[in-house]
N, CA and C atoms as an extended XYZ file, in Angstrom:
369
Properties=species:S:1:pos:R:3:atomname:S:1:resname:S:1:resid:I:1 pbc="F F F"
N        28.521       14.705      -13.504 N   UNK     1
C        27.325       14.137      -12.930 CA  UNK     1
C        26.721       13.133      -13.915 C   UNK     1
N        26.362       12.101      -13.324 N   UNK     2
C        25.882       10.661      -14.000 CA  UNK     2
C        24.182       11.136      -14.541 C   UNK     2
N        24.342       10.903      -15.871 N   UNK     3
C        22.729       11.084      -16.193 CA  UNK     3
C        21.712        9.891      -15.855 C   UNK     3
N        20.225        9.923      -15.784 N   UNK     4
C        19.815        9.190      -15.360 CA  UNK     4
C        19.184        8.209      -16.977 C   UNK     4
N        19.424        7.057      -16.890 N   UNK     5
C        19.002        6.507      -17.957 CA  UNK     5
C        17.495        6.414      -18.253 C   UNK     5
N        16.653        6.627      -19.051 N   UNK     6
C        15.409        6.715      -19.515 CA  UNK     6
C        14.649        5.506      -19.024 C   UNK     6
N        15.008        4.450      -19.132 N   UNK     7
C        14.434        2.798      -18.308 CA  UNK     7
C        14.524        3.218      -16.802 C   UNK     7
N        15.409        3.729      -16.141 N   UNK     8
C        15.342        4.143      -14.676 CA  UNK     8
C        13.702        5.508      -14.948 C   UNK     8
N        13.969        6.229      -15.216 N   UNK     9
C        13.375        7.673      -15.335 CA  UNK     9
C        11.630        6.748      -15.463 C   UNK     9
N        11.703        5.891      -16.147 N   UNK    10
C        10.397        5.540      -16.477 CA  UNK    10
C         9.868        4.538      -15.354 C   UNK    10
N        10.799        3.751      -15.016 N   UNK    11
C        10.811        2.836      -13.830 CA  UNK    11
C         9.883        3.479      -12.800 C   UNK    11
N        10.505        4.805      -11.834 N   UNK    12
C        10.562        5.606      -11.351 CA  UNK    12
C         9.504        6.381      -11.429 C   UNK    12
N         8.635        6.789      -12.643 N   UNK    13
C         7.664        7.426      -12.723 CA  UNK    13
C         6.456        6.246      -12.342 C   UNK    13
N         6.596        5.443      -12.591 N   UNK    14
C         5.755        4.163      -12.292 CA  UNK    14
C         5.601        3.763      -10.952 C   UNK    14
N         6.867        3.990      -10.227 N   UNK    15
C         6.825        3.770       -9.218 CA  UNK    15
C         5.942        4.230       -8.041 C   UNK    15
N         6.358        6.101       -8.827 N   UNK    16
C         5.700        6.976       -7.983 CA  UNK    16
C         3.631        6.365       -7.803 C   UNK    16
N         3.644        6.356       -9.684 N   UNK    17
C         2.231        6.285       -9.847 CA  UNK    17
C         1.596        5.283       -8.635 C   UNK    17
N         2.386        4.339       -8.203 N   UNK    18
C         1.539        2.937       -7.676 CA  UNK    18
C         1.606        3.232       -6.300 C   UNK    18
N         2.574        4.052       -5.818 N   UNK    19
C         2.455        4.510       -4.246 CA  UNK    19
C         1.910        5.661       -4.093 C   UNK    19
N         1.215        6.422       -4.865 N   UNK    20
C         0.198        7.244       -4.571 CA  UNK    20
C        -0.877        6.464       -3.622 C   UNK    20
N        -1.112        5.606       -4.658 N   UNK    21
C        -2.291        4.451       -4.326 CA  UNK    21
C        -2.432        3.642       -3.276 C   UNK    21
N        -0.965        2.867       -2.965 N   UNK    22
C        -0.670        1.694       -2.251 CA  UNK    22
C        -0.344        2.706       -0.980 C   UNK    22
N        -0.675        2.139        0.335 N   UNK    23
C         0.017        2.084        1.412 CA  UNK    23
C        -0.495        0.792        2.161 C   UNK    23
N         0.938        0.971        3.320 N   UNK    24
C         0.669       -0.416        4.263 CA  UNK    24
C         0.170       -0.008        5.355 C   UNK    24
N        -0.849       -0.888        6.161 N   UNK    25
C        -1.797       -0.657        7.138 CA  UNK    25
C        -1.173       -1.728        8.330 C   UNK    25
N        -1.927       -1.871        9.093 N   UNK    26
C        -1.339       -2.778       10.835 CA  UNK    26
C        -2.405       -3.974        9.952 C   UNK    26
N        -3.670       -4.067        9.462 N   UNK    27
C        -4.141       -4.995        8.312 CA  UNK    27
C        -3.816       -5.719        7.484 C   UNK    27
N        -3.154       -4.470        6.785 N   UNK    28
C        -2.958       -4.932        5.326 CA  UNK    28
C        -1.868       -4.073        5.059 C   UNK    28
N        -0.700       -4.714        5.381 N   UNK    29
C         0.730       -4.105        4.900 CA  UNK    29
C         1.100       -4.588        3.364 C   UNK    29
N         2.185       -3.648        3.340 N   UNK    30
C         2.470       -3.105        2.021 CA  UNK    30
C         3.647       -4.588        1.579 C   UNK    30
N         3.674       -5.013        0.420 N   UNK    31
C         4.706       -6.146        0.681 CA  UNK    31
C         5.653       -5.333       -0.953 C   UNK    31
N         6.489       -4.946       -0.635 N   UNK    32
C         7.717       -4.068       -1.552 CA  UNK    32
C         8.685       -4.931       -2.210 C   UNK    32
N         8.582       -4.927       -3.363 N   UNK    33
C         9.393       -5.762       -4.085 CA  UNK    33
C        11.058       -4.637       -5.184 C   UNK    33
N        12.043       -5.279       -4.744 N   UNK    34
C        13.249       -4.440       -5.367 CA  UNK    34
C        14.056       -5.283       -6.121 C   UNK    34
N        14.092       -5.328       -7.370 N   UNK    35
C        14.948       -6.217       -8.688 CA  UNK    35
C        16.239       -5.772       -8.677 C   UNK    35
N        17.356       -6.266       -8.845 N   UNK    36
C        18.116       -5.788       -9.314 CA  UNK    36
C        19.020       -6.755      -10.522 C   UNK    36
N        19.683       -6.412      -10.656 N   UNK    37
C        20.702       -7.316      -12.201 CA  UNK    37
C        20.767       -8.851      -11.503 C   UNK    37
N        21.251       -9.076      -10.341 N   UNK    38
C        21.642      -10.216       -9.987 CA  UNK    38
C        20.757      -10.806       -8.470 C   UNK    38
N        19.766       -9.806       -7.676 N   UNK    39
C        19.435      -10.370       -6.765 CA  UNK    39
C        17.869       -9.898       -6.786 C   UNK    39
N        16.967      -10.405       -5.760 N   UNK    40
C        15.628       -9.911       -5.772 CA  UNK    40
C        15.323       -9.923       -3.932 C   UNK    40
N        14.679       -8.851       -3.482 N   UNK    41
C        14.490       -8.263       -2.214 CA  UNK    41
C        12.523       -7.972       -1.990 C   UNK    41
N        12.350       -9.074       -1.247 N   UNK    42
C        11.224       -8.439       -0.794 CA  UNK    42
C        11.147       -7.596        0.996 C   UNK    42
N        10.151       -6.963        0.864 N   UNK    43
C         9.842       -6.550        2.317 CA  UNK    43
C         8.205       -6.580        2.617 C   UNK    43
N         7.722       -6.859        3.677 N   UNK    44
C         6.069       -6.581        4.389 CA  UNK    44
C         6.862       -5.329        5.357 C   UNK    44
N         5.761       -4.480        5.032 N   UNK    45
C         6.377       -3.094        5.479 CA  UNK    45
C         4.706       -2.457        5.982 C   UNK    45
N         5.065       -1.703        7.641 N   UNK    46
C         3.723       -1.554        8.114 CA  UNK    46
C         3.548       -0.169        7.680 C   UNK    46
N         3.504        0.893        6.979 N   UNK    47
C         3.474        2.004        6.502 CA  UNK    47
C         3.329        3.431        7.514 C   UNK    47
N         1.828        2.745        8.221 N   UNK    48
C         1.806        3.788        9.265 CA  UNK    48
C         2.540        3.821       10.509 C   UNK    48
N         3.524        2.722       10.939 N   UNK    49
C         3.870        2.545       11.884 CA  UNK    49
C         5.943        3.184       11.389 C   UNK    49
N         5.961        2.832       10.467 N   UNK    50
C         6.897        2.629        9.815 CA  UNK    50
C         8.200        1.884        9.896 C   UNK    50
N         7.616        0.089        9.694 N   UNK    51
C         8.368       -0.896       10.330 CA  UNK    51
C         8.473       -1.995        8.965 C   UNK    51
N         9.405       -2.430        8.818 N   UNK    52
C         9.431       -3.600        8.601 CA  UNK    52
C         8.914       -4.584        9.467 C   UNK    52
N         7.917       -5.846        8.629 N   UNK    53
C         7.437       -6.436        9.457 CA  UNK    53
C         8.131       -7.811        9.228 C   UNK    53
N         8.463       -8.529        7.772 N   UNK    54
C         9.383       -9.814        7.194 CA  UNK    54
C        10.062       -8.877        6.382 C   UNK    54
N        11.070       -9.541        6.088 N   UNK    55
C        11.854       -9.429        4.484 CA  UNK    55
C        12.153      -10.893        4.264 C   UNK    55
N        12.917      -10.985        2.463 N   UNK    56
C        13.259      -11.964        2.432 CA  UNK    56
C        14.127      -11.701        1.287 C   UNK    56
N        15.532      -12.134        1.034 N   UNK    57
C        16.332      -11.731       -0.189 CA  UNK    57
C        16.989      -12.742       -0.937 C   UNK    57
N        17.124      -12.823       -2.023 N   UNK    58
C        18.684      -13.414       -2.088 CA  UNK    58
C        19.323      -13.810       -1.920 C   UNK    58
N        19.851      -12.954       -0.916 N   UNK    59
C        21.056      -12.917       -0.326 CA  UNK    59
C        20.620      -13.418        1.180 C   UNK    59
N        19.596      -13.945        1.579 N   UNK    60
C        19.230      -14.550        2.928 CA  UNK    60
C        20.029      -15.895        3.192 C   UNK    60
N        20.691      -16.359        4.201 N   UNK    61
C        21.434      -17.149        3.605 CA  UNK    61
C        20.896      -18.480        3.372 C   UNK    61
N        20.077      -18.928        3.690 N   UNK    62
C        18.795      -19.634        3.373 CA  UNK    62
C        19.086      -20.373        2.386 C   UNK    62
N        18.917      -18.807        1.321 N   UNK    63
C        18.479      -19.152        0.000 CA  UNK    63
C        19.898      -18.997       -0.762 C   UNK    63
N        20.998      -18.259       -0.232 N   UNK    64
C        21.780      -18.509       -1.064 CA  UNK    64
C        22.048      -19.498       -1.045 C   UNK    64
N        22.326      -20.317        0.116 N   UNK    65
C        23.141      -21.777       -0.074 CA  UNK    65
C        22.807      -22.261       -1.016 C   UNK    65
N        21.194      -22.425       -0.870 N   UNK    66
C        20.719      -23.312       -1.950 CA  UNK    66
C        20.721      -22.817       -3.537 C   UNK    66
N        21.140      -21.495       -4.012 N   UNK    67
C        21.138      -20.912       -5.142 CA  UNK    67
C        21.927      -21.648       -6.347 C   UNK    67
N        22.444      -22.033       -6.166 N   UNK    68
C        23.044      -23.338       -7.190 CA  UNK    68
C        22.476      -24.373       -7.494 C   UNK    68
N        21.621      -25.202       -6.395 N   UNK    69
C        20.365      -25.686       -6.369 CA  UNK    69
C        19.461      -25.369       -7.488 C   UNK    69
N        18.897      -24.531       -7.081 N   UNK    70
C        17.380      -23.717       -7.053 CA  UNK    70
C        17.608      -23.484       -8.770 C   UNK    70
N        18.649      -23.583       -9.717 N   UNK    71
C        19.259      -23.005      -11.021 CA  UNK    71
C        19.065      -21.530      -11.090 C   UNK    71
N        18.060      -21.080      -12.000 N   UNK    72
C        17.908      -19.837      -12.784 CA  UNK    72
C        17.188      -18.812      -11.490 C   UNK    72
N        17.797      -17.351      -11.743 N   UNK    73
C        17.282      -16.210      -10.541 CA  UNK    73
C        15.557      -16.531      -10.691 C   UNK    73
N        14.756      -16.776      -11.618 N   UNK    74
C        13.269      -16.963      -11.728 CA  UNK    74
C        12.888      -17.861      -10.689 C   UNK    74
N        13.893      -19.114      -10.126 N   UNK    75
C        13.881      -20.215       -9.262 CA  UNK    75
C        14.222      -19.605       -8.133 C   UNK    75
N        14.732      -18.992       -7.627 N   UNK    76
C        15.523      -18.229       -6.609 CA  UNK    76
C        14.559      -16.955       -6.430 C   UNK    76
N        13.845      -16.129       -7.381 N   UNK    77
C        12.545      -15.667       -6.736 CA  UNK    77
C        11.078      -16.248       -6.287 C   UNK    77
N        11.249      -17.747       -6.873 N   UNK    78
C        10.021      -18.415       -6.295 CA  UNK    78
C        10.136      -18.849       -4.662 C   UNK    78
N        11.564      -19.066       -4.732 N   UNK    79
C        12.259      -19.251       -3.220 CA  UNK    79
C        11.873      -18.241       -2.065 C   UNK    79
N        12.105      -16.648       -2.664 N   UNK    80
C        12.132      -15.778       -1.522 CA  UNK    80
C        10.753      -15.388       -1.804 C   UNK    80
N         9.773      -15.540       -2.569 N   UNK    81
C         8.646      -15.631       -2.152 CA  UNK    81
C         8.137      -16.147       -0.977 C   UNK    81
N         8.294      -17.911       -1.698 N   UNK    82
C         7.681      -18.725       -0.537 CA  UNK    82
C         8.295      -18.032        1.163 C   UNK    82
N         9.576      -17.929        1.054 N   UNK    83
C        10.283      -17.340        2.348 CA  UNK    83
C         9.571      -16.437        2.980 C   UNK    83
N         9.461      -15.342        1.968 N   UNK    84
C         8.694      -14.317        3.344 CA  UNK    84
C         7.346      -14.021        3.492 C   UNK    84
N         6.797      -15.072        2.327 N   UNK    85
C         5.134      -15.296        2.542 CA  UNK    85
C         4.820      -16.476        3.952 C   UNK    85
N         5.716      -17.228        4.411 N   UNK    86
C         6.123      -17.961        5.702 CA  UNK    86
C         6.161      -16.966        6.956 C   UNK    86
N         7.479      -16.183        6.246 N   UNK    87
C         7.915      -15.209        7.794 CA  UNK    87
C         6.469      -14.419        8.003 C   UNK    87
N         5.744      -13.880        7.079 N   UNK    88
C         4.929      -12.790        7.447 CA  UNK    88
C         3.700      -13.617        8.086 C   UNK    88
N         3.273      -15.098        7.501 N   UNK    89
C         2.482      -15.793        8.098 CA  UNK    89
C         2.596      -16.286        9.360 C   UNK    89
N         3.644      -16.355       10.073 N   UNK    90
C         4.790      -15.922       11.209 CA  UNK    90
C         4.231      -15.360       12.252 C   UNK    90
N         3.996      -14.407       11.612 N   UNK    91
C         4.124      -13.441       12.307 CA  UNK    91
C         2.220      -12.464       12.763 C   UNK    91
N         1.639      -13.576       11.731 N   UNK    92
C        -0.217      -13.246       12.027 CA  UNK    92
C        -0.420      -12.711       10.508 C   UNK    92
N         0.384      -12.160        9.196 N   UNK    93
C         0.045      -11.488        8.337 CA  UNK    93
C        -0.783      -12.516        7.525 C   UNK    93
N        -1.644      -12.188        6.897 N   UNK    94
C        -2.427      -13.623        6.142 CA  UNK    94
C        -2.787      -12.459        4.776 C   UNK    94
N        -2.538      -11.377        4.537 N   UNK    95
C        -3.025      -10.304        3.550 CA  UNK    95
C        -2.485       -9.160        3.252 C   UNK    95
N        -1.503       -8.567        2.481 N   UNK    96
C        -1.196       -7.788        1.788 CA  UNK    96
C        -1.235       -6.988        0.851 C   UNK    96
N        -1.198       -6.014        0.573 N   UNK    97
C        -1.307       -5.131       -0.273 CA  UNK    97
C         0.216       -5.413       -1.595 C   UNK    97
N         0.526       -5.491       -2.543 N   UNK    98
C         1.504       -5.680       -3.022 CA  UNK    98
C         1.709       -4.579       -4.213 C   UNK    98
N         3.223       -4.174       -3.747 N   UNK    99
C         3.785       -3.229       -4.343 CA  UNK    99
C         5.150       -3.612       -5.302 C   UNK    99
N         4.653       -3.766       -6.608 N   UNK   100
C         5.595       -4.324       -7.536 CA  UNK   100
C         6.817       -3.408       -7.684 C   UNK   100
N         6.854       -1.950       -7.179 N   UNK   101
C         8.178       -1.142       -7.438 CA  UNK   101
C         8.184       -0.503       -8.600 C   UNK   101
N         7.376       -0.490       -9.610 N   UNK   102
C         7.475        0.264      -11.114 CA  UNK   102
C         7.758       -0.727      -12.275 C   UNK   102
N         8.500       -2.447      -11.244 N   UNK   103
C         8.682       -2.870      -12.239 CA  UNK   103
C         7.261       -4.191      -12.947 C   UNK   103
N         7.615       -4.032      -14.420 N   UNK   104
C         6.312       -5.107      -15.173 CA  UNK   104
C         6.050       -6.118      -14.003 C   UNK   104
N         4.941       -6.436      -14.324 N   UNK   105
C         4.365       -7.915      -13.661 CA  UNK   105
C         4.919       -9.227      -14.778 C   UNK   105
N         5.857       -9.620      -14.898 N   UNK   106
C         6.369      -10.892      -15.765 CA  UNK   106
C         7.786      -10.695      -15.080 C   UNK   106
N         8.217      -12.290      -15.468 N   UNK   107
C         9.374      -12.564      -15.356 CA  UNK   107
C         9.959      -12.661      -13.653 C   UNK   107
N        10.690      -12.469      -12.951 N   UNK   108
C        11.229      -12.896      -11.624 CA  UNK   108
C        10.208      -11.857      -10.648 C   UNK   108
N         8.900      -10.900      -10.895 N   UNK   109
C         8.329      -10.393      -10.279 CA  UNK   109
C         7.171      -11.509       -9.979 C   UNK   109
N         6.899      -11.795      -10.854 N   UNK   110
C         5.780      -12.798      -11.153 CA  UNK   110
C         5.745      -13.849      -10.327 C   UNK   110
N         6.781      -14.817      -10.640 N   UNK   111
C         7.399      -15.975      -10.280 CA  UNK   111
C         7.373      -15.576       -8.517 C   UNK   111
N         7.871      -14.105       -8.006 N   UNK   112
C         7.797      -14.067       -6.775 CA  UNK   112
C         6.740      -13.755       -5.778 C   UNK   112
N         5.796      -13.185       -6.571 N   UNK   113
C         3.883      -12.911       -6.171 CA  UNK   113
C         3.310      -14.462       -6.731 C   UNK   113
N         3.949      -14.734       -7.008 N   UNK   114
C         2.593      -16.428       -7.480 CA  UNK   114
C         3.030      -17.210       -5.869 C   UNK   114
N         4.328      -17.358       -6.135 N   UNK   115
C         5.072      -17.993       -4.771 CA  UNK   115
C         4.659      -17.539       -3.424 C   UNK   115
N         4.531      -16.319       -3.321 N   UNK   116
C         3.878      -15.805       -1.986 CA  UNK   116
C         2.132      -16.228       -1.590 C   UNK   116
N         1.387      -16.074       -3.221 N   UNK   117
C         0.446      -16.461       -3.064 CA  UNK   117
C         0.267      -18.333       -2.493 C   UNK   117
N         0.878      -19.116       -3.069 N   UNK   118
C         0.531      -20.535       -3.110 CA  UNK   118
C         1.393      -20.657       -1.610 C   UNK   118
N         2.183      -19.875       -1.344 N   UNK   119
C         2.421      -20.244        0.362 CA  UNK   119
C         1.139      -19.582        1.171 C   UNK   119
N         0.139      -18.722        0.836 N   UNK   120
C        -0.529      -18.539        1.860 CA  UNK   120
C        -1.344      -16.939        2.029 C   UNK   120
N        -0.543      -16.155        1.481 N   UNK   121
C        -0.694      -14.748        1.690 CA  UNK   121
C        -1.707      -14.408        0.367 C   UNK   121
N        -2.297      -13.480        0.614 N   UNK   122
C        -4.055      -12.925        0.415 CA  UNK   122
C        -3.380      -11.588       -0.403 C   UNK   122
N        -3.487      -11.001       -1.926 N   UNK   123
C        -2.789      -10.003       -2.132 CA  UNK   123
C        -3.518      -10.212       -3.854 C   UNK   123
């Protein structure tokens, strides 16, 4: 059995801490952010309903095309910002609650909450 590495374990405890707090409303949904080594995943997620309302990834093909473009993943999370701060504006959302996942506020988290903000969304 695979042990769990201490950066996960701590991740994870963080995580928990911020969704005690955070939930998403038919108002003010939850907008969920997931890092990984090579891609970045957002979601607007209605909590009580329990729906996805936008996502936007990566891997959307959108944004991959342009990922060679766009250079560095920090450029490519300003991308799927703007993306699903659009879709959710789309869709009537103008305000969110934002749920960073456990991980720091710097670096490709950042870059992807500034981007959501300057497209439009209230958070």
């Amino acid at each position: 059995m695979a042990k769990t590495s201490p950066k996960l374990k701590a991740r994870l405890r963080r995580k928990q801490h911020i969704r005690k707090r955070i939930s998403g409303t038919g108002n003010r949904p939850r907008m969920a952010i997931f890092r990984s080594s090579k891609h970045i995943y957002a979601q607007i997620i209605d909590d009580e309903r329990g729906i996805t309302i936008a996502s936007a990834s990566s891997l959307t093909p959108e944004i991959r095309n342009k990922a060679g473009d766009l250079g560095d993943k920090t450029a490519v999370a300003k991308e799927v910002g703007r993306i699903v701060a659009q879709r959710a504006k789309g869709k009537g959302i103008n305000a969110v609650a934002f749920d960073r996942g456990g991980y720091l506020y710097h670096g490709r988290v950042k870059a992807l909450a500034e981007a959501a903000r300057e497209a439009g969304l209230d958070f």
